[in-house]
C-alpha positions in Angstrom: -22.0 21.9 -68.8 -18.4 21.4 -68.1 -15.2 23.3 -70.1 -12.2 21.5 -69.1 -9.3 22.7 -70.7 -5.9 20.7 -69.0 -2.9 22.7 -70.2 0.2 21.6 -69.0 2.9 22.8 -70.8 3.6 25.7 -68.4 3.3 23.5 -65.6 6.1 21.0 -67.2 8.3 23.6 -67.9 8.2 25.2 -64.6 9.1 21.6 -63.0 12.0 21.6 -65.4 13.0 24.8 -64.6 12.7 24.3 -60.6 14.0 20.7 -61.1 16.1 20.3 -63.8 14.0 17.1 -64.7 10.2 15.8 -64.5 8.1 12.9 -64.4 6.1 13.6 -67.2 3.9 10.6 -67.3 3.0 11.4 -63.5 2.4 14.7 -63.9 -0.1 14.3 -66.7 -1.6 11.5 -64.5 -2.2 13.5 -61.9 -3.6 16.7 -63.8 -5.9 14.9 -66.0 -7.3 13.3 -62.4 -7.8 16.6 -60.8 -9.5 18.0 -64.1 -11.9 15.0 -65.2 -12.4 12.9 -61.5 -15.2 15.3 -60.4 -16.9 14.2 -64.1 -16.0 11.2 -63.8 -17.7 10.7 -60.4 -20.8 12.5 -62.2 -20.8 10.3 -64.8 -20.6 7.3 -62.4 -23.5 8.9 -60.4 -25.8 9.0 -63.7 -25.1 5.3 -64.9 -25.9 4.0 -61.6 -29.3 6.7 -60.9 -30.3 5.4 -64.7 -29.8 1.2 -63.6 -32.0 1.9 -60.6 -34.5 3.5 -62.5 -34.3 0.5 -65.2 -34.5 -1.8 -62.7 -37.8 -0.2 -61.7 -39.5 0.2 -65.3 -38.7 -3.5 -65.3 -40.5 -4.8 -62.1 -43.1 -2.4 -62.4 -43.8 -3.9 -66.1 -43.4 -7.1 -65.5 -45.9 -6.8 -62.3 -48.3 -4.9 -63.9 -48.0 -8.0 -66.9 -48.7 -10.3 -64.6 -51.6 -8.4 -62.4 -53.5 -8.3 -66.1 -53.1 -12.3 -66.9 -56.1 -13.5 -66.6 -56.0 -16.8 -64.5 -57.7 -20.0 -66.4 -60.8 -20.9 -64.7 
């Protein structure tokens, strides 16, 4: 289970501080990437395991379909 909790106000205003100004819209960019990329890469992990396995339950039904046709005679 993951608890991500991005909290950037302190982070802002020590850049301000230090600064005097601060890209906020970069900033926040770049935190909420550190904090949900490693979930994100997880998530994209799962989707692709899941098609594959799909993929699988599909061949393997539609060969086992056509391995209990019964060919006209």
């Amino acid at each position: 289970m993951w608890n991500v909790c991005v909290v950037l106000v302190p982070k802002l205003t020590a850049a301000v501080a230090e600064q005097g100004s601060v890209d906020e819209e970069q900033m926040s960019t770049e935190q909420l990437d550190a904090s949900y990329g490693p979930l994100r890469e997880l998530v994209s992990e799962s989707v692709h395991q899941q098609e594959t396995l799909l993929e699988r339950v599909q061949v393997s039904s539609a060969a086992s379909y056509w391995n209990n046709i019964s060919a006209p005679c």
